[in-house]
N, C-alpha and C positions, 0 to 999 in steps of 0.2 A: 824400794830400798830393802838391804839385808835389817833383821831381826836385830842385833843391836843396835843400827841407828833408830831403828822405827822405837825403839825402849828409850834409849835417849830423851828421843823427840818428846817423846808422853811426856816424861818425867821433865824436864826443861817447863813444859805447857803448862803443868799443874804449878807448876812450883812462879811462874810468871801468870796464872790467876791471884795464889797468892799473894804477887807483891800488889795485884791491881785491888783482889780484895782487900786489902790493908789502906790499901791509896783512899781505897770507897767508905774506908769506915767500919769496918766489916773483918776486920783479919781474923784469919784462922787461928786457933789455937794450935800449937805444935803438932800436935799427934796428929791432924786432920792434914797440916801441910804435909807430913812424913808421911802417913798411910796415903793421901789422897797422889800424893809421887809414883810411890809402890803398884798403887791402884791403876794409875795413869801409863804407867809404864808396863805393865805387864797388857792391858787392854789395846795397846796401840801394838800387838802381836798380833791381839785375837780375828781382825778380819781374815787373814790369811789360812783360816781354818777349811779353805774352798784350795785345800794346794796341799796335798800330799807331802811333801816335802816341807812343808814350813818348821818352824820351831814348834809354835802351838799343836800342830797337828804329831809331835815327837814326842809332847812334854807328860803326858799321862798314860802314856803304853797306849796298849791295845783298845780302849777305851777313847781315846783321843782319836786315833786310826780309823773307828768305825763311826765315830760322829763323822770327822772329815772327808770320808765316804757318802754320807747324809747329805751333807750340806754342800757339795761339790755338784751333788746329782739335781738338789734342790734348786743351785743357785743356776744349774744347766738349764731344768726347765721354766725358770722364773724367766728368763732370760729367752727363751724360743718362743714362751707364750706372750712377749710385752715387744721383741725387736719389731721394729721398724724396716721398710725397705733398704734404708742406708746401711742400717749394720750390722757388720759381715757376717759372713758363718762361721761358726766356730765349733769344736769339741769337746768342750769341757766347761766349767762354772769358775775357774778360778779370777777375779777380778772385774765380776761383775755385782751379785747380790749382795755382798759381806763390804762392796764397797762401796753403798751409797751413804746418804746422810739418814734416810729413810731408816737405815739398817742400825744407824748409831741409835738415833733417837731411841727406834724399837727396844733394841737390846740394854741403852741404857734405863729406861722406863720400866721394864722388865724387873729388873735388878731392884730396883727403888722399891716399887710392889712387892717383889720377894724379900729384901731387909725388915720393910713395915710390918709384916704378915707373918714371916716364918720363923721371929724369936732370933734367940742368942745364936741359936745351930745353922740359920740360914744365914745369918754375917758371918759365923766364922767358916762357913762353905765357902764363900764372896771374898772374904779373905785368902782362904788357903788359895784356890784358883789364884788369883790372880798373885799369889806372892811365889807361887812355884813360875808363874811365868816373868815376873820383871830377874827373877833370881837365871833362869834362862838365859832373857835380854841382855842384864847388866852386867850380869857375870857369866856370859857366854865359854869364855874357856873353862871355864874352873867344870861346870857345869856338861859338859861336854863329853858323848859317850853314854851307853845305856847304864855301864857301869855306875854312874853317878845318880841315877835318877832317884836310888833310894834315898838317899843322902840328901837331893833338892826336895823330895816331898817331904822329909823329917824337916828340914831348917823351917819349908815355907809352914808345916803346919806347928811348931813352936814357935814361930814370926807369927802365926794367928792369932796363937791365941795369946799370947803376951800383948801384943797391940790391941785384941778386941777388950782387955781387961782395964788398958791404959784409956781405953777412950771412953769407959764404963763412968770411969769415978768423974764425978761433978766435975762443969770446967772444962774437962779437955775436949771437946768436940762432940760425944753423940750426938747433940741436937745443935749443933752449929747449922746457921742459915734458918732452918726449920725447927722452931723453939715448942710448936703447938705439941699437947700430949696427945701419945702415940706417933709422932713424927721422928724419933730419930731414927738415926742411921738412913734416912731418906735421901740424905746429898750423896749417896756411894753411888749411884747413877751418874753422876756429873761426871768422875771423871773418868768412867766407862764411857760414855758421850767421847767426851774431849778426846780420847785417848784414840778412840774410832777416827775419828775426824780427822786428828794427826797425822794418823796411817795412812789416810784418803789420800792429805795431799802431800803429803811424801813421796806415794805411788804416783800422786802426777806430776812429779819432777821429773820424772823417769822416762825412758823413750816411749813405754806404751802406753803413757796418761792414764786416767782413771777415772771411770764413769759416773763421780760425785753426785752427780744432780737427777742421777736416774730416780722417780719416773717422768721428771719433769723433760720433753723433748729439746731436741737443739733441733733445728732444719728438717732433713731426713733420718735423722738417728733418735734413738729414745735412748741407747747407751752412748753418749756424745763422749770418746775419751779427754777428761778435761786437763790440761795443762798448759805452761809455756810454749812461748815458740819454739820448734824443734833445735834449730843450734842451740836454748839451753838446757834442752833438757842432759841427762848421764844414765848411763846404765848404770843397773843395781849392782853394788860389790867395785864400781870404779874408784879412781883414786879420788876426783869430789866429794864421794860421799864417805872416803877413810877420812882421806887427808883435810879437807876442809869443813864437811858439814858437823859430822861427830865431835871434832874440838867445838865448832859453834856450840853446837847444843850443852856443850859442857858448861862453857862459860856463861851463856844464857841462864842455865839453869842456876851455879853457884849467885850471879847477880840478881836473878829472881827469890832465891832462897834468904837472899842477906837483905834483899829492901822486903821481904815479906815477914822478914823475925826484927824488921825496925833497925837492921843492926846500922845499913846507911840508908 
């Protein structure tokens, strides 16, 4: 899928944990459903950092450019050194390492460690990232052109630190889920997870499926592209995924966001 549904998607996911976390007993405080959205949606970008052309690989200049140079070459020979005789040869690393479940887990795990350990300065890093990218996603046009990029890093790191100060004060969520001292900000992995995961199967709606389950094998392949049967899958940027999936996800999300705040 194109960059704003995959933003969507996230953001709809977190916001429908919420209404389950509320179902379970458990609901979020507001700020964690709002940042955890933000969060969600900007992360269900981030696989695509194996693609030269993506959003994520756009959204921080030249610095974004040469990671997705790294992680392209990376995810080539993760890829040459684990295939299988079933499959194929290929060129390039795009939509194979960045898109397993392996990959979510990692990176989100990562992230959890880095909030725990690296202070106020490491959430609001974890913050700004990821609010320059849903601000990409969600607001794709506005956002659009190198022109703007100064103006997305300004909004998303004033969206940091305002929300990292909101979720500061007693109550609002630092230490939701994880109450033990020294565990907040520990659940900002989660919806770095989800958000991955989102993107996974997004990508396998698509005609060239997506190899989820890698390193686990299927048959003869270790990268097994996972999705639907081919009549459903669509290509990325088709009218399916304007016309029909993106209103879904909207609507999913406003109904997740309203049984998540109690409202029905």
């Amino acid at each position: 899928m194109m960059g704003p549904a995959h933003s969507l998607s996230g953001a709809a996911a977190w916001l429908g944990v919420g209404a389950a976390a509320a179902a379970a007993g458990h609901g979020m405080p507001w700020p964690v459903l709002l940042v955890g959205a933000l969060i969600c949606a900007g992360a269900a970008l981030a696989p695509d950092l194996d693609h030269k052309a993506a959003t994520i690989s756009r959204a921080f200049g030249p610095l974004s450019r040469w990671l997705c140079e790294i992680v392209d070459k990376l995810s080539y020979a993760v890829y040459k050194a684990t295939k299988k005789q079933g499959d194929p040869r290929r060129s390039g690393g795009h939509r194979t390492l960045t898109h397993t479940w392996l990959w979510a887990v990692l990176i989100g795990g990562g992230t959890s460690v880095l909030a725990i350990t690296g202070g106020r300065w490491a959430v609001l890093a974890i913050l700004f990232v990821h609010m320059v990218l849903a601000i990409e996603g969600l607001l794709w046009r506005a956002a659009r052109g190198s022109s703007s990029d100064v103006l997305v890093w300004l909004l998303a790191a004033t969206s940091a630190w305002i929300l990292a100060g909101v979720l500061d004060k007693p109550g609002n969520g630092a230490d939701w889920l994880f109450t033990a001292p020294g565990q907040e900000y520990l659940w900002l992995g989660l919806p770095i997870v989800l958000g991955a995961l989102v993107h996974d199967i997004g990508d396998a709606l698509t005609v060239s499926g997506c190899p989820i389950l890698w390193p686990i094998p299927v048959g003869r392949k270790r990268w097994y592209p996972v999705g639907p049967p081919k009549a459903m899958r669509f290509r990325a940027g088709s009218w399916v995924e304007l016309k029909v999936l993106m209103p879904v996800f909207m609507v999913l999300g406003g109904v997740g966001c309203a049984a998540a705040l109690n409202v029905i």
